[in-house]
C-alpha positions as CSV (number, residue, x, y, z in Angstrom):
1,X,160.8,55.2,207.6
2,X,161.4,53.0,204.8
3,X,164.5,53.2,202.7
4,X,162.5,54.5,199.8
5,X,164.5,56.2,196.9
6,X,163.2,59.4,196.3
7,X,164.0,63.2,196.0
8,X,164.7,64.5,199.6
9,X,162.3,67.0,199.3
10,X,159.9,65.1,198.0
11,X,160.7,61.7,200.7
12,X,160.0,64.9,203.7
13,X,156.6,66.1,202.5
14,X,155.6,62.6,202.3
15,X,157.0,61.2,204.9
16,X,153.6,60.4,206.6
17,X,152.4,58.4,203.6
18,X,155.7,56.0,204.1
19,X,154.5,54.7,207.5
20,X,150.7,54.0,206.3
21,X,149.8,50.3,206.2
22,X,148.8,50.6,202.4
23,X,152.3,51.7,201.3
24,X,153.7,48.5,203.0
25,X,151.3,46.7,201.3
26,X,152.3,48.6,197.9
27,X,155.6,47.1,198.4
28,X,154.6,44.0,199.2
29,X,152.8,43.7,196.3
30,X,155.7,44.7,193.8
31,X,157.5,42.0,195.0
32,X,155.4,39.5,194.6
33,X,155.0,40.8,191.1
34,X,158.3,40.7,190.6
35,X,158.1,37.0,192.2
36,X,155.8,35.6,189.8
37,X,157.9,36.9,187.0
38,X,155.7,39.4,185.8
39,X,157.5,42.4,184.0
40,X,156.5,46.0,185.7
41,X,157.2,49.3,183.9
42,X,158.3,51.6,184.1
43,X,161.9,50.4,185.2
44,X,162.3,49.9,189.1
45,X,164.6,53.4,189.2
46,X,162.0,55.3,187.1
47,X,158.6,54.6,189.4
48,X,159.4,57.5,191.0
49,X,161.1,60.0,188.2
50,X,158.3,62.4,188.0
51,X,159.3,63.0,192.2
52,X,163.3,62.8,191.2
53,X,162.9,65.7,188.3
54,X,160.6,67.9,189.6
55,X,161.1,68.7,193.4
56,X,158.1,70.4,194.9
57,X,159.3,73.6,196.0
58,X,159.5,73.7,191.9
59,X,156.5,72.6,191.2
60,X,154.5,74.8,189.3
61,X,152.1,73.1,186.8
62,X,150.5,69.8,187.5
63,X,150.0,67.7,184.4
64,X,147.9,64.3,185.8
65,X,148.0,61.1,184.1
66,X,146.4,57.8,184.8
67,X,148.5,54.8,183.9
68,X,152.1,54.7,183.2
69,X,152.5,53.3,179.2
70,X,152.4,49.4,179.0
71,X,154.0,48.5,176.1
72,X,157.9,47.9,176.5
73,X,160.2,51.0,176.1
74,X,157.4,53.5,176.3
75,X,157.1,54.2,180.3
76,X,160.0,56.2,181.8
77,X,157.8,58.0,184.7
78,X,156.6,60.9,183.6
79,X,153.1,61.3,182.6
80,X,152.7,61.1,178.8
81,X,156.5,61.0,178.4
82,X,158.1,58.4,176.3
83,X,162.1,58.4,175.2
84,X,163.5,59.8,172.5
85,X,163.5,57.1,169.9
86,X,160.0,55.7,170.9
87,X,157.1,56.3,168.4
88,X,155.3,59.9,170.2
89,X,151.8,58.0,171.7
90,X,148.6,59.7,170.0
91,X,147.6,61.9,173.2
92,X,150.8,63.3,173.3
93,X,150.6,64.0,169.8
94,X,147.4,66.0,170.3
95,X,149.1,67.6,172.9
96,X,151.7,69.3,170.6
97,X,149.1,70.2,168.2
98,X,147.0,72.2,170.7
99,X,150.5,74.1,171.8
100,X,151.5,74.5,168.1
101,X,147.7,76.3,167.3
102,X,147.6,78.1,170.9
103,X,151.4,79.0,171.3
104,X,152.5,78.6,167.4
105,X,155.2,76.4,168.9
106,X,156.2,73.4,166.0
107,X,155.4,70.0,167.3
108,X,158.2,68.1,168.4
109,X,160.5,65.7,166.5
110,X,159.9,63.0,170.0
111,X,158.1,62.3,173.4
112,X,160.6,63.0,176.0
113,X,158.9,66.0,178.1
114,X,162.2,66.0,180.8
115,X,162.4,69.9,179.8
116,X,158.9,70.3,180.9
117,X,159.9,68.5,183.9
118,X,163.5,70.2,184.5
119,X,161.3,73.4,184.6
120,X,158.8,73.0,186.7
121,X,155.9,70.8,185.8
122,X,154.8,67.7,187.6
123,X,153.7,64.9,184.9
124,X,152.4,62.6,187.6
125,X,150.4,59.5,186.8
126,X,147.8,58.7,189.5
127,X,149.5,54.6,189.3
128,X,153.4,54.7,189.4
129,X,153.5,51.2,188.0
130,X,151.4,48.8,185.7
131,X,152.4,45.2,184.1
132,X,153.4,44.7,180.7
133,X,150.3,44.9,178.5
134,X,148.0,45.2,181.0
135,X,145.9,48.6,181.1
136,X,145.1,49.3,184.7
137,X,146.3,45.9,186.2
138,X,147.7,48.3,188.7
139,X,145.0,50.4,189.7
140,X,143.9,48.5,193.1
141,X,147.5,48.2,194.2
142,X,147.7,51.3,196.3
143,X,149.3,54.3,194.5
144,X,146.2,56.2,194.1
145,X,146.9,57.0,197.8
146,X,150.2,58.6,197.4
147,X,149.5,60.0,194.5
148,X,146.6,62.0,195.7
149,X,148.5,63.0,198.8
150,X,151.6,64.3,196.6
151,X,148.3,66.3,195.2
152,X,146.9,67.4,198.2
153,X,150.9,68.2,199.3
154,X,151.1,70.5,196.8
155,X,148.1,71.9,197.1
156,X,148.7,72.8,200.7
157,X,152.5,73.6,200.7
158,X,152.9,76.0,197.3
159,X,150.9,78.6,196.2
160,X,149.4,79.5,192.9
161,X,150.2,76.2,190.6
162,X,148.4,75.2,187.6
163,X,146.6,71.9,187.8
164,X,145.8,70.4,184.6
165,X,142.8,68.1,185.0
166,X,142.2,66.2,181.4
167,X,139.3,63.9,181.1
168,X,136.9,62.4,183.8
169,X,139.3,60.4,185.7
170,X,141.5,63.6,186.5
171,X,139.0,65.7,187.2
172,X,137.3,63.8,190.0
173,X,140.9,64.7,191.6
174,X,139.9,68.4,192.2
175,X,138.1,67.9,195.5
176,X,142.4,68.1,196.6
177,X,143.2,71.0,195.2
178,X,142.9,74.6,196.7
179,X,140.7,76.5,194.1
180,X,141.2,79.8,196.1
181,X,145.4,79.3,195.7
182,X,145.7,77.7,192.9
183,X,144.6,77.6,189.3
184,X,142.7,74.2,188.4
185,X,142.1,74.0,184.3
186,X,139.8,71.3,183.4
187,X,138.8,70.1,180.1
188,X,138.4,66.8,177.9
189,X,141.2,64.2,177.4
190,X,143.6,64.9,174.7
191,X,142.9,60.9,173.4
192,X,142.0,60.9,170.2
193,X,138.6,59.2,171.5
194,X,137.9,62.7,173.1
195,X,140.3,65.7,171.5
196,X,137.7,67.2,168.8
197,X,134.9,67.3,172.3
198,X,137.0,70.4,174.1
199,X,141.1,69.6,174.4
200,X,141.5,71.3,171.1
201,X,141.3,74.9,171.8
202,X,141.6,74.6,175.7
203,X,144.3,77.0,175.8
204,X,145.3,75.4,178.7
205,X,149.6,75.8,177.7
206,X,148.9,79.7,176.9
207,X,146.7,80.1,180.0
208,X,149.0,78.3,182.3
209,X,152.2,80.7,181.3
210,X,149.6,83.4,181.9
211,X,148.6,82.5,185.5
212,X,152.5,82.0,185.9
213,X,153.5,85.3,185.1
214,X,150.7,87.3,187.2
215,X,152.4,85.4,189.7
216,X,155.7,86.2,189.5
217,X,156.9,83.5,187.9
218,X,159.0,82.5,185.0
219,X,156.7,80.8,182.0
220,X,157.2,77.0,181.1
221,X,159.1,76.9,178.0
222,X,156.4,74.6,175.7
223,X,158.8,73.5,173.3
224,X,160.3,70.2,173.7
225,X,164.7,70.3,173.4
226,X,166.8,68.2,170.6
């Protein structure tokens, strides 16, 4: 197996994926990158910090993204995440506002969701990596492969996770996902291109620590720390 650095738990339920001819041509492909002298975010030791916070016998909401942020400082590998300091990106924005109106939670002073991750929920982007200032430039590299079989891992190895599935591009992921163990919530993006058409008022935070506690398991504390 490759000497990939990743959360144990994580590098055994995925083990498979590491011996695939598309991962060693993910690699290969991030070198050359790096080569030509092209600058890849997030940082090499964040790619896989949604895998290193979150182990999966935590797991218990899925929050899918598409691309990691381009712009410098923003990415640090969690979906929507950005570090404390860094202006809060305009999704995540909407994002508080639908927990402050569902959950009367304030909005948060910054973007850094590692709480949300420390507790439980998986901010995964479907591409790990993208170049500076270049939407997508990633998106025919290769990670859409693991990423959908860390989905389809979860899927199969826990029982009753929340999967939220924002916009098109998440949605089409729900052919991986057990609907008879798990709960999937689907709605509109929170972009601002696409909030006002269904995010807002989703419920999705309120129904999630719902589902949770039927369950038998602790709620996801929505506010953000410090």
């Amino acid at each position: 197996m490759p000497n990939v650095k990743i959360e144990a738990s994580w590098k055994e339920a995925l083990a498979p994926e590491f011996e695939k001819p598309y991962f060693a041509n993910l690699v290969a492909f991030l070198k050359q990158e790096k080569a030509d002298g092209k600058t890849i975010y997030p940082p090499g030791p964040l790619i896989f910090n949604a895998y290193d916070t979150t182990p999966i016998d935590r797991v218990k909401v899925v929050i899918l993204g598409q691309d990691p942020y381009h712009n410098p400082g923003q990415a640090m590998g969690l979906s929507f995440s950005v570090p404390k300091g860094v202006r809060i990106p305009p999704s995540l924005r909407n994002m508080y506002k639908e927990i402050h109106t569902s959950l009367e939670i304030p909005p948060a002073p910054h973007g850094d969701l590692t709480h949300w991750a420390k507790q439980g929920v998986f901010l995964l982007n479907s591409m790990l990596t993208v170049e500076r200032n270049q939407p997508g430039s990633h998106k025919r590299s290769g990670w859409q492969f693991f990423t959908d079989a860390s989905i389809r891992t979860i899927s199969e190895r826990r029982d009753h996770v929340v999967f939220m599935l924002w916009g098109a591009f998440a949605r089409n992921k729900k052919s991986f996902i057990d609907d008879s163990r798990h709960l999937i919530l689907e709605s509109p993006h929170p972009s601002p291109f696409s909030a006002d058409r269904g995010f807002f008022g989703n419920d999705h935070f309120r129904r999630a620590n719902e589902y949770l506690e039927q369950h038998g398991k602790s709620p996801i504390d929505w506010r953000v720390e410090g």
